[in-house]
N, CA and C atoms as a LAMMPS dump frame, in Angstrom:
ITEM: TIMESTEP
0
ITEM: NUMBER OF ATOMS
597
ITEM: BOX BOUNDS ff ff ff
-5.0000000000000000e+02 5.0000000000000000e+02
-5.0000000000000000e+02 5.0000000000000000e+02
-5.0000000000000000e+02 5.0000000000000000e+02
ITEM: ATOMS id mol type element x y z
1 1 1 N -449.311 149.179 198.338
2 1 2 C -450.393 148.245 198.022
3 1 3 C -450.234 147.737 196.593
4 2 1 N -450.083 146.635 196.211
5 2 2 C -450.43 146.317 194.633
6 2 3 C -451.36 145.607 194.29
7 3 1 N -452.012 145.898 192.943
8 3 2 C -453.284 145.425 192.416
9 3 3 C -452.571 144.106 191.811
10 4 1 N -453.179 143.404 191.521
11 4 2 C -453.662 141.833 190.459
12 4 3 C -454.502 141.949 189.591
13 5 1 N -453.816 142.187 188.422
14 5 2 C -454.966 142.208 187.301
15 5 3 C -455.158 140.529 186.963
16 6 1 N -456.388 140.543 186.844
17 6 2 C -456.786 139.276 186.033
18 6 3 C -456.917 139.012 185.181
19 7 1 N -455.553 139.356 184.332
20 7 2 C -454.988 138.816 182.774
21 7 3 C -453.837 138.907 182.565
22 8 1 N -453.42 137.949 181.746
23 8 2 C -451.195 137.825 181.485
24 8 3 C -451.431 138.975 180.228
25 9 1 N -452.258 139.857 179.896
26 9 2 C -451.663 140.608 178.658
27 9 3 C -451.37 142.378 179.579
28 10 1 N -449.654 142.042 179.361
29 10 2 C -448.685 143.377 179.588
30 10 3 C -449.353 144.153 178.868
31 11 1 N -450.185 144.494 177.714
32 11 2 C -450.51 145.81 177.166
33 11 3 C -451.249 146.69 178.177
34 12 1 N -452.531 145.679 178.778
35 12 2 C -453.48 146.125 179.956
36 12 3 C -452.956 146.35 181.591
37 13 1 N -451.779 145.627 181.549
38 13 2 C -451.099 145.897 182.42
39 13 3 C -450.381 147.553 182.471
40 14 1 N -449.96 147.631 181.161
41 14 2 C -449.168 149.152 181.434
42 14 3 C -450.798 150.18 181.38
43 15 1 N -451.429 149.656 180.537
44 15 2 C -452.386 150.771 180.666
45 15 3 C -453.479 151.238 182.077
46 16 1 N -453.191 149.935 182.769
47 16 2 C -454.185 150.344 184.316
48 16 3 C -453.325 151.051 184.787
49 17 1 N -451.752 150.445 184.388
50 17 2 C -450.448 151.317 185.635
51 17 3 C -450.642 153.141 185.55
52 18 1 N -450.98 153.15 184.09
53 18 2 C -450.967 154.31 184.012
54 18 3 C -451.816 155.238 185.027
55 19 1 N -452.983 154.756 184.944
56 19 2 C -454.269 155.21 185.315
57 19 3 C -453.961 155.028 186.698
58 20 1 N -453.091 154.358 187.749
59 20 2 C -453.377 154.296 189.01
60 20 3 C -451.54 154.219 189.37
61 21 1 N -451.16 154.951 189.148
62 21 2 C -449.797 155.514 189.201
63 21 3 C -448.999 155.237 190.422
64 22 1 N -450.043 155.41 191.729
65 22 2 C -449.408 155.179 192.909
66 22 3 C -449.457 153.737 193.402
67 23 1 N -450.294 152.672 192.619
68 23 2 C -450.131 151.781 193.545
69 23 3 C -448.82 150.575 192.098
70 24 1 N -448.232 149.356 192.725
71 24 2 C -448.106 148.601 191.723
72 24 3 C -448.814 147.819 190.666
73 25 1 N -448.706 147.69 190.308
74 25 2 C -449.904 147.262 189.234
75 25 3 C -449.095 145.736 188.359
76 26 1 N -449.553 144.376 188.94
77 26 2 C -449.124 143.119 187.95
78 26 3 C -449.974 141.956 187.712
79 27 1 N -449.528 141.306 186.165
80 27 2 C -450.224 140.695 185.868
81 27 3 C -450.693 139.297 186.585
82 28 1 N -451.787 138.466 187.227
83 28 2 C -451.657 137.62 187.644
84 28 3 C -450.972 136.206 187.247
85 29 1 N -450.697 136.27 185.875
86 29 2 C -449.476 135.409 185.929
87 29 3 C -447.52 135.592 186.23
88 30 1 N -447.829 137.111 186.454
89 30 2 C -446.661 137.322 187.133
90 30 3 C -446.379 137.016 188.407
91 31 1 N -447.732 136.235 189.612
92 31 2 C -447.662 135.906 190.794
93 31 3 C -447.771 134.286 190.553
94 32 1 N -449.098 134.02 190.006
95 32 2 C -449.284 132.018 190.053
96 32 3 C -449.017 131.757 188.638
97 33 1 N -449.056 130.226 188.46
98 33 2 C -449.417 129.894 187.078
99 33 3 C -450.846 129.901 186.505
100 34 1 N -450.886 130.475 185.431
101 34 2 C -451.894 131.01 184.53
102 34 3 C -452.951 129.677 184.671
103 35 1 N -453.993 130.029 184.918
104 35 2 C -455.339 129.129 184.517
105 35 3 C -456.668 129.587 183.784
106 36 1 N -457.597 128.624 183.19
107 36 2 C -458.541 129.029 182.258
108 36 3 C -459.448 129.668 183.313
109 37 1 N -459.744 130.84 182.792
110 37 2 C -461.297 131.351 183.943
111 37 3 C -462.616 131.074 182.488
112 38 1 N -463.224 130.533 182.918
113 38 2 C -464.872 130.375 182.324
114 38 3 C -465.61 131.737 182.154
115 39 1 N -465.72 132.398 181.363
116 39 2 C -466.494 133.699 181.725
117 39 3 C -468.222 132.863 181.18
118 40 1 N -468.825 132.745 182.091
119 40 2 C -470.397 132.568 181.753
120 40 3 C -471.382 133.525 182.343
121 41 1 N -470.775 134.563 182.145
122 41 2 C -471.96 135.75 183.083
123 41 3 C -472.571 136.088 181.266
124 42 1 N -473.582 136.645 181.631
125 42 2 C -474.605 137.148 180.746
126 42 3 C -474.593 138.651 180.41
127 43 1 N -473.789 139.201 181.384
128 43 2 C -473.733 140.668 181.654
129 43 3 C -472.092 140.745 181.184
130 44 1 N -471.15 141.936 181.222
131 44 2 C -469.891 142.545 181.182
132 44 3 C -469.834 142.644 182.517
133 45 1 N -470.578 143.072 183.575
134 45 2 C -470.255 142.769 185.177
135 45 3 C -470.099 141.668 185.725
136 46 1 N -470.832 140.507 185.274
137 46 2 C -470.765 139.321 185.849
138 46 3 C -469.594 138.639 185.257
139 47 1 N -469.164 139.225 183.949
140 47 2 C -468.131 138.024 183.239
141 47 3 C -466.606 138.147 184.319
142 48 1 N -466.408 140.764 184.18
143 48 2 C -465.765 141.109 185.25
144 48 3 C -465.57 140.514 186.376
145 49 1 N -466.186 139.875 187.361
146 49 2 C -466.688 139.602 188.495
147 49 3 C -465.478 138.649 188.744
148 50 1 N -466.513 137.301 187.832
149 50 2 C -465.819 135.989 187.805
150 50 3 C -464.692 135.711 187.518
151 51 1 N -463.793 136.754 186.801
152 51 2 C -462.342 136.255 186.143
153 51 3 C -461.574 137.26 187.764
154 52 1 N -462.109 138.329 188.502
155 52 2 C -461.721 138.86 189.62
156 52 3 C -461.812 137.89 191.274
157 53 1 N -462.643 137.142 190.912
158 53 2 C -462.706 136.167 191.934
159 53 3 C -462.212 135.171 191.829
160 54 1 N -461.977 134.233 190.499
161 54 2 C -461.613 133.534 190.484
162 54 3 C -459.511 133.364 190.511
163 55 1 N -459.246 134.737 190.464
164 55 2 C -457.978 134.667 190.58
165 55 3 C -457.865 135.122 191.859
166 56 1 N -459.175 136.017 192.969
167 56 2 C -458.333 136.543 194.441
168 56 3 C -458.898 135.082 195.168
169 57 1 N -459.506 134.407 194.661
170 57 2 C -459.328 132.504 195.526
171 57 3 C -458.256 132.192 194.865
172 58 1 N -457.365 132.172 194.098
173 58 2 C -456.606 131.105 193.343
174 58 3 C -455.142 132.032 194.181
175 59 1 N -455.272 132.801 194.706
176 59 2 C -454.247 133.719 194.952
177 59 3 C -454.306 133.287 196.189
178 60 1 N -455.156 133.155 197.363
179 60 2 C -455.011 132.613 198.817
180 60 3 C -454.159 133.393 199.164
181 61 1 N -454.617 135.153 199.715
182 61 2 C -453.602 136.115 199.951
183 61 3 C -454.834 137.042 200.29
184 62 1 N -455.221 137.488 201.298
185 62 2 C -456.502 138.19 202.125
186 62 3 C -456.196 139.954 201.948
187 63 1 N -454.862 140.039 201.964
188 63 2 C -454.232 141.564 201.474
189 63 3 C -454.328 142.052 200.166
190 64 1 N -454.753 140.833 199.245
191 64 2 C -455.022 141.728 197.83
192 64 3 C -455.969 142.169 197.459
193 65 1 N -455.636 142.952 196.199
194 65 2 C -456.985 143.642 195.766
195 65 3 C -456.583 143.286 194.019
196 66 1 N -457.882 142.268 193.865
197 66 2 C -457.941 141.698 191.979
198 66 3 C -458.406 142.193 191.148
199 67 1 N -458.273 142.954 190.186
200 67 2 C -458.881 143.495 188.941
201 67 3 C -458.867 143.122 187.764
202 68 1 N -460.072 143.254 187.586
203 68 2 C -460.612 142.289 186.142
204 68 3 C -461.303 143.661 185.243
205 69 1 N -461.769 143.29 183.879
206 69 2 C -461.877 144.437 183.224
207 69 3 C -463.082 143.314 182.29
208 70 1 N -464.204 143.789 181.517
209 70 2 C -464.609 143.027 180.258
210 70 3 C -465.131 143.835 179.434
211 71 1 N -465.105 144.086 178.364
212 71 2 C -465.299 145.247 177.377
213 71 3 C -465.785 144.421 176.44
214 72 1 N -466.839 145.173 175.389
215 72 2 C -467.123 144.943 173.72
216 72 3 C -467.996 146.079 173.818
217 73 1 N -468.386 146.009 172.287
218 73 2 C -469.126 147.257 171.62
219 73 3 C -470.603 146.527 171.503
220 74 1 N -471.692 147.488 171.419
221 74 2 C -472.985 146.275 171.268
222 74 3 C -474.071 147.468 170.123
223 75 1 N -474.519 146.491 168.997
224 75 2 C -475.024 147.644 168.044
225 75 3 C -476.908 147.339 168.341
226 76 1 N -477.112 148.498 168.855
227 76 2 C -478.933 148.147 169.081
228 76 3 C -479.709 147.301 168.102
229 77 1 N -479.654 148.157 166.748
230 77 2 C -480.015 148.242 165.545
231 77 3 C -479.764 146.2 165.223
232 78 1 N -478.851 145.933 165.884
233 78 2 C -478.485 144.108 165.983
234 78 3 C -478.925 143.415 166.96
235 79 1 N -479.698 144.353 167.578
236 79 2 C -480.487 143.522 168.797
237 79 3 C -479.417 143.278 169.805
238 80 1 N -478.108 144.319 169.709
239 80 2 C -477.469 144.836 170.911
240 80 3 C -475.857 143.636 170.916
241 81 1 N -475.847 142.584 169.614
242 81 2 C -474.527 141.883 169.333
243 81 3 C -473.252 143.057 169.307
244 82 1 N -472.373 142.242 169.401
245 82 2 C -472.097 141.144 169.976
246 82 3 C -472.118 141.191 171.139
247 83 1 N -472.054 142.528 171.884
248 83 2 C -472.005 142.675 173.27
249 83 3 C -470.998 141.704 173.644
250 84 1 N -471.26 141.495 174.719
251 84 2 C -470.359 140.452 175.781
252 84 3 C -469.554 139.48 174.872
253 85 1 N -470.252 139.078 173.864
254 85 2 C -469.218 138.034 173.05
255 85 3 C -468.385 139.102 171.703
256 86 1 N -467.863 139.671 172.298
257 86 2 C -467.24 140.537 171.362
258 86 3 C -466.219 140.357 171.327
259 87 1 N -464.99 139.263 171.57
260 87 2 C -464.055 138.934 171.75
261 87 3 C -463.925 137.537 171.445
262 88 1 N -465.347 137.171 170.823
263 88 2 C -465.147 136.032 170.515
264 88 3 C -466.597 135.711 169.438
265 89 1 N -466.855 136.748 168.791
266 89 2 C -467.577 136.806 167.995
267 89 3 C -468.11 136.118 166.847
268 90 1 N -466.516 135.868 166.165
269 90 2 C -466.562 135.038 165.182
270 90 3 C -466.096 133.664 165.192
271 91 1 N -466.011 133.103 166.696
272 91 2 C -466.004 132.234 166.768
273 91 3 C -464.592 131.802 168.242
274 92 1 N -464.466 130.753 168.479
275 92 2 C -463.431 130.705 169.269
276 92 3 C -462.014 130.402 168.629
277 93 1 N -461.097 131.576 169.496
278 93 2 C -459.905 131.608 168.689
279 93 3 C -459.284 132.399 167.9
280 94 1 N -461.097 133.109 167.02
281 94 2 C -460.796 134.358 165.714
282 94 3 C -460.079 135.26 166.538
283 95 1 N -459.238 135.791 165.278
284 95 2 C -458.598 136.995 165.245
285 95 3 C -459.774 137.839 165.643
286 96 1 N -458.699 139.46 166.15
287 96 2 C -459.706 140.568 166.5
288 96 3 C -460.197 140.951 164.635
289 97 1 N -459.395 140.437 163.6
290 97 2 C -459.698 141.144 162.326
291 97 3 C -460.968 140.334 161.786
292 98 1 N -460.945 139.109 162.36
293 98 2 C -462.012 138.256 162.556
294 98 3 C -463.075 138.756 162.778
295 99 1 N -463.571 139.167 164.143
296 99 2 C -464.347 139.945 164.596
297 99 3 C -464.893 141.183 163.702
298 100 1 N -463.728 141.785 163.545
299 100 2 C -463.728 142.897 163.079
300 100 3 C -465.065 142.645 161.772
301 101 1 N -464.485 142.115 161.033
302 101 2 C -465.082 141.634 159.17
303 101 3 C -466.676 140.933 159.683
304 102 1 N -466.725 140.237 160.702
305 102 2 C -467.719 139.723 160.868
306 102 3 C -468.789 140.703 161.072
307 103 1 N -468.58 141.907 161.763
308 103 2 C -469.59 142.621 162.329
309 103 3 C -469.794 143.6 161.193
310 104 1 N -468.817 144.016 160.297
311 104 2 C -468.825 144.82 159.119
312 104 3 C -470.239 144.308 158.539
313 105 1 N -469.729 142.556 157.725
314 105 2 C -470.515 141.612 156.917
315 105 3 C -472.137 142.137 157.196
316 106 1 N -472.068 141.575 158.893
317 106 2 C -473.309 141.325 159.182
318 106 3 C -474.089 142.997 159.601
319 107 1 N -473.576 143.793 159.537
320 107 2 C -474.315 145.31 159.289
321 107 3 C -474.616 145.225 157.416
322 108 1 N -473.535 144.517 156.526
323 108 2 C -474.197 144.675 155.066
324 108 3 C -475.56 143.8 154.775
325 109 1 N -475.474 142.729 155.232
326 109 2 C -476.206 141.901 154.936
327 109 3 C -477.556 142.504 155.677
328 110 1 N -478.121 142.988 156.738
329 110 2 C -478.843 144.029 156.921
330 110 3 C -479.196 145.743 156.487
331 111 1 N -478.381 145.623 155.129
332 111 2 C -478.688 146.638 154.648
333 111 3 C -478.123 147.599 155.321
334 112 1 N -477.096 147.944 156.839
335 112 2 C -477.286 149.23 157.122
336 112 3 C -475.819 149.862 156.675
337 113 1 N -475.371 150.714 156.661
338 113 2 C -474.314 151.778 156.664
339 113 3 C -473.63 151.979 157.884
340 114 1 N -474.409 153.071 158.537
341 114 2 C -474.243 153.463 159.612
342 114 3 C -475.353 153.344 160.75
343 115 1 N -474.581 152.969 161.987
344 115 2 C -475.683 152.836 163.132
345 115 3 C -475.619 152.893 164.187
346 116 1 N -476.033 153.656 165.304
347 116 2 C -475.772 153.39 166.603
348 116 3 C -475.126 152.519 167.582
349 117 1 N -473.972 152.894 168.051
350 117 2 C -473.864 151.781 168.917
351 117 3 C -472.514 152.351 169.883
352 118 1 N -472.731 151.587 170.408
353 118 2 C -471.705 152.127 171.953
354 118 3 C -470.517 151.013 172.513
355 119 1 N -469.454 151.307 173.494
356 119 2 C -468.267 150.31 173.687
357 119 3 C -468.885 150.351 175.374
358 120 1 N -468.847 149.258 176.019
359 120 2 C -468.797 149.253 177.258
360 120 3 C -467.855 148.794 177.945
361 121 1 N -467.63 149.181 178.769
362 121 2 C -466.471 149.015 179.778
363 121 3 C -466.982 148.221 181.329
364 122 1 N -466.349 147.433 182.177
365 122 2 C -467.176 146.954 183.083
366 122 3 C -465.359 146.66 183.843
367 123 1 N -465.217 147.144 185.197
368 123 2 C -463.815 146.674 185.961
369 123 3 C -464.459 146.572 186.954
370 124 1 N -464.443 145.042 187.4
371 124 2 C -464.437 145.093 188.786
372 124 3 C -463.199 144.326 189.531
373 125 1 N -463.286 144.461 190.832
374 125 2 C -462.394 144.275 191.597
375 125 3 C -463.098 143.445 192.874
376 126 1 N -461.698 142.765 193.775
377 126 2 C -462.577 141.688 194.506
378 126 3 C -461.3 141.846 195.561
379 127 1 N -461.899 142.24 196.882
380 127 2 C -460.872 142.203 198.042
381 127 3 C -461.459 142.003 199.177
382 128 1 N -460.273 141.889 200.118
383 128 2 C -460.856 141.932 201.809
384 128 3 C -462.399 142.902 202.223
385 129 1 N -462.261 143.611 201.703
386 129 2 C -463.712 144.819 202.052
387 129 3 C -464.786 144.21 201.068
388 130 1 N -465.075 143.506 199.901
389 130 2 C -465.8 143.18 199.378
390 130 3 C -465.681 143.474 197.721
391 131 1 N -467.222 142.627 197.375
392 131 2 C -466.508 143.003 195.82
393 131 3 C -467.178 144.062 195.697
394 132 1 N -466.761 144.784 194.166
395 132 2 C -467.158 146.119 193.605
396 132 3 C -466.883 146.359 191.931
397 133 1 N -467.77 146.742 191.216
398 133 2 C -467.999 147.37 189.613
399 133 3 C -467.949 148.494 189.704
400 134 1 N -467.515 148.436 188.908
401 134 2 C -467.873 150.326 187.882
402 134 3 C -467.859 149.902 186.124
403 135 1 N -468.585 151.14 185.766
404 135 2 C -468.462 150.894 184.473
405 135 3 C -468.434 152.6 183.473
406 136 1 N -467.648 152.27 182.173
407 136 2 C -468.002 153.255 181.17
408 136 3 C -468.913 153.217 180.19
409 137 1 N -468.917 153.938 179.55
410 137 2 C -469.611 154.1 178.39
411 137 3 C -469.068 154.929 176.889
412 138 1 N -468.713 154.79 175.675
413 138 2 C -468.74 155.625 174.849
414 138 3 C -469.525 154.871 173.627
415 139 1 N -469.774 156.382 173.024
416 139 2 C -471.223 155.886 172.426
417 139 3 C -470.974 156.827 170.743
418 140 1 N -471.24 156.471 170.325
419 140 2 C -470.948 156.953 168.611
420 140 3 C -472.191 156.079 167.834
421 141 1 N -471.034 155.829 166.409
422 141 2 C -471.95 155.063 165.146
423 141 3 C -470.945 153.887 164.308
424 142 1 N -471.781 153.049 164.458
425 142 2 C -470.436 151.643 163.452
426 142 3 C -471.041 152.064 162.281
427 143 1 N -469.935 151.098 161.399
428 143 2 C -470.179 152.237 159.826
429 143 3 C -469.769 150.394 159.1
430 144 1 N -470.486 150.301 157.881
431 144 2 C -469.94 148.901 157.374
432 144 3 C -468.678 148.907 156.335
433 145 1 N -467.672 149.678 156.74
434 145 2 C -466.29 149.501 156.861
435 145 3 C -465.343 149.645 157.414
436 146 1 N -464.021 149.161 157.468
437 146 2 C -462.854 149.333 158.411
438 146 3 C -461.986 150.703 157.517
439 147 1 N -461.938 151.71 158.813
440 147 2 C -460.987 152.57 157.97
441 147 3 C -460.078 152.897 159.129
442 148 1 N -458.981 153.176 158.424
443 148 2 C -457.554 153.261 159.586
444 148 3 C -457.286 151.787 160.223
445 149 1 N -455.739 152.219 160.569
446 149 2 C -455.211 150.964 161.191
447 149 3 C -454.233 151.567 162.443
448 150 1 N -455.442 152.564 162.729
449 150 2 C -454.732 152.574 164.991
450 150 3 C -455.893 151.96 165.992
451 151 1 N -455.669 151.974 167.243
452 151 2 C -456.514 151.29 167.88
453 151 3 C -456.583 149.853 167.723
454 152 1 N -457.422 149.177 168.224
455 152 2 C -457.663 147.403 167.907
456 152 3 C -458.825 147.124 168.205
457 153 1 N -459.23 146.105 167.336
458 153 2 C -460.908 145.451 167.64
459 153 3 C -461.383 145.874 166.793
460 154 1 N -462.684 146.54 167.052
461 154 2 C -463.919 147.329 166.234
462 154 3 C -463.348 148.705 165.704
463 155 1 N -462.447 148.986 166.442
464 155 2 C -462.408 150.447 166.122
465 155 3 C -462.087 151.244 165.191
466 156 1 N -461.517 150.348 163.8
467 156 2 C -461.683 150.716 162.312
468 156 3 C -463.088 151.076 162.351
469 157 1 N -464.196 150.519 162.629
470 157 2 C -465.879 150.436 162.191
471 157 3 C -466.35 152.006 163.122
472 158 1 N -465.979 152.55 163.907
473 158 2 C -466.419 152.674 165.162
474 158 3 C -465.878 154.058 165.136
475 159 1 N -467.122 155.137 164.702
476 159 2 C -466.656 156.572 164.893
477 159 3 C -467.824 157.228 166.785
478 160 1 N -466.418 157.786 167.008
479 160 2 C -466.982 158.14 168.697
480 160 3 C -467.991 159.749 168.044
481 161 1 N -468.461 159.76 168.982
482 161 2 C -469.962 160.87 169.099
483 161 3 C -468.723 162.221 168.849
484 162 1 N -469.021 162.693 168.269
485 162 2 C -468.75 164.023 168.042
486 162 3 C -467.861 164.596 167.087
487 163 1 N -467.166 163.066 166.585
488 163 2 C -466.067 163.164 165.515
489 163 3 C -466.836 162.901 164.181
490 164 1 N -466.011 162.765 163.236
491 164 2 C -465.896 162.061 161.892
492 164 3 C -465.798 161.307 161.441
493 165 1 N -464.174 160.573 162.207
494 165 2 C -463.499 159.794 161.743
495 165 3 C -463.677 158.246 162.872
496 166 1 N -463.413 157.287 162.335
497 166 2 C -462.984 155.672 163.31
498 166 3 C -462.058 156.387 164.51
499 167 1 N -461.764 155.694 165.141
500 167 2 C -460.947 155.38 166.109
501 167 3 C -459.886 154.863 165.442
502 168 1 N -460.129 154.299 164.602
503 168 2 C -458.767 153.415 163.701
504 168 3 C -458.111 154.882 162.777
505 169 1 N -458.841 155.9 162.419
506 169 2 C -458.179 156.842 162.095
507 169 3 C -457.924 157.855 162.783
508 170 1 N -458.21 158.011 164.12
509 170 2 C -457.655 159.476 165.221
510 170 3 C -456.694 158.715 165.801
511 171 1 N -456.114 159.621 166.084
512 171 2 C -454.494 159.287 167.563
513 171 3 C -455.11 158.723 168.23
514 172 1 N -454.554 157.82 168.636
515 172 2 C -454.633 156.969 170.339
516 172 3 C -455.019 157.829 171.197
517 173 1 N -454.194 158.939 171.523
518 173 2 C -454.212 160.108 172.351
519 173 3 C -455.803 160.355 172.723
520 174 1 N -456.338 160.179 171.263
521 174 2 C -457.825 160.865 171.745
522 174 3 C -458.578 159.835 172.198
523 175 1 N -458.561 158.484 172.086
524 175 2 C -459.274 157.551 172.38
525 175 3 C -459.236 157.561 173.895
526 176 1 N -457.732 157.479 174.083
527 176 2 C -457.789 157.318 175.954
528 176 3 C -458.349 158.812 176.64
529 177 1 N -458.638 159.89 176.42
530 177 2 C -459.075 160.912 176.655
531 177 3 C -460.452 160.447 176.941
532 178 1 N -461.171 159.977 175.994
533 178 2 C -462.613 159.509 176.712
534 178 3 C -462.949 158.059 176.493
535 179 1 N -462.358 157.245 176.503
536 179 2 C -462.999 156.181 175.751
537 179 3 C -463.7 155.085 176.779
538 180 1 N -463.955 154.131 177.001
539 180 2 C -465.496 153.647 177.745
540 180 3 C -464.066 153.022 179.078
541 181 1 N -463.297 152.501 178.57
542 181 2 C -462.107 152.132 180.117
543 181 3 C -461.674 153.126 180.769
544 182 1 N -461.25 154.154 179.946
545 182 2 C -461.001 155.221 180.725
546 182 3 C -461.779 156.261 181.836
547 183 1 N -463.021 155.88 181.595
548 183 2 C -463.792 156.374 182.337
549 183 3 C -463.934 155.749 183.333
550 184 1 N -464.427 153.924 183.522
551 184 2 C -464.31 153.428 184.203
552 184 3 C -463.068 153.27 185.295
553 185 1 N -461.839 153.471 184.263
554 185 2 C -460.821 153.204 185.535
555 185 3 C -460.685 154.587 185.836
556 186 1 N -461.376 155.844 185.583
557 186 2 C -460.9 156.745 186.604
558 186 3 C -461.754 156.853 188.111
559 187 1 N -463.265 155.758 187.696
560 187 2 C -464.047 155.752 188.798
561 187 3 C -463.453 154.405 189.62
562 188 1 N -463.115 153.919 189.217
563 188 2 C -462.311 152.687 189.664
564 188 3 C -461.297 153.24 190.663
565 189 1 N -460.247 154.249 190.391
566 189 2 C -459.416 154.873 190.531
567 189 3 C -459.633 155.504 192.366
568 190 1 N -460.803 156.22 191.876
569 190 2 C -461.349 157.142 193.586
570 190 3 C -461.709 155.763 193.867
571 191 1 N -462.081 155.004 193.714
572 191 2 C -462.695 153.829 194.992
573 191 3 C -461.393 153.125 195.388
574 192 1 N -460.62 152.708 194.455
575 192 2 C -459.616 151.987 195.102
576 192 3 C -458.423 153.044 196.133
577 193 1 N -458.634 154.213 195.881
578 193 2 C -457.725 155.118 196.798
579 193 3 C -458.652 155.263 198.402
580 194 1 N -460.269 155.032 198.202
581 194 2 C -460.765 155.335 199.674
582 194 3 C -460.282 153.651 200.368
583 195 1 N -460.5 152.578 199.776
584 195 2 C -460.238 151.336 200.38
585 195 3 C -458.801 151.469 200.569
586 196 1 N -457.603 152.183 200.544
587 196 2 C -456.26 151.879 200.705
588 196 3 C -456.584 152.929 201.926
589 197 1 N -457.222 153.871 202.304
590 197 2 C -457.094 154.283 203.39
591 197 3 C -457.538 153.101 204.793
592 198 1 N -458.725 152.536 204.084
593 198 2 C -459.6 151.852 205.308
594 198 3 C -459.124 149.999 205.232
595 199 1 N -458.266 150.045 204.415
596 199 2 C -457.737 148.468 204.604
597 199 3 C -456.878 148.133 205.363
């Protein structure tokens, strides 16, 4: 059976492969030519949804199964920003360091330091049996500076619940151990193994 992710970036490609070992795993511009998907959902499920549907219609192939993914971090204390536009925060186009500085700024300019806030994860998938979400969660404190340079995005700002340090300063190692995709694609994971029995 092979999945269709619904994005040309090989990084996310090796990292679902990982997570779902037995089936193939490629990017949808490795099957059609690449087109713009609109994400206008309001939610991380709905944005998921739409970039998963809009490539298993563009695919005209009843045997696949499409996976889409939409992630950002959202700080309460900000009335829950950038959330969903976390990838495009500082505008269309910005760099992730873009992003990054923007959300720093705008925690100084509110006075805070440190503050609550969490990464969400949202994969859904769209096939012959119907569509389907799952989602993660990891949850820590943004801090109004970037420290370390592992990980990408927020995750200089962005210490996980139980540590010390950013994400930009622990191993990779530990991030994928719990981090808000990984959770999701391991629930992702049992659903797409019961539909390969019943498809």
């Amino acid at each position: 059976m092979r999945i269709i992710l619904a994005t040309s970036n090989q990084g996310k490609v090796r990292e679902f492969q990982a997570w779902i070992g037995e089936y193939e795993v490629l990017a949808y511009s490795d099957v059609i030519e690449p087109f713009e998907i609109e994400e206008t959902g309001t939610t991380f499920k709905e944005n998921a949804l739409i970039k998963a549907r809009a490539v298993y219609e563009r695919l005209n192939d009843k045997d696949a199964i499409v996976l889409s993914d939409d992630s950002g971090i959202s700080v309460p204390a900000l009335g829950g920003i950038p959330g969903i536009y976390s990838a495009r925060y500082a505008g269309v186009g910005a760099s992730a360091k873009d992003n990054l500085m923007k959300l720093i700024e705008t925690l100084k300019e509110k006075g805070i330091d440190q503050t609550p806030a969490f990464y969400t994860a949202a994969i859904a998938w769209v096939c012959a049996k119907g569509e389907f979400c799952v989602h993660g969660w990891m949850h820590g404190e943004a801090i109004a500076q970037a420290r370390g340079n592992n990980g990408f995005g927020y995750d200089p700002m962005f210490i996980p619940e139980g540590y010390d340090k950013t994400l930009g300063e622990l191993d990779e190692s530990v991030k994928k151990a719990f981090s808000h995709r990984a959770k999701a694609l391991e629930l992702a994971h049992i659903i797409i193994k019961s539909l390969d029995v019943t498809l």
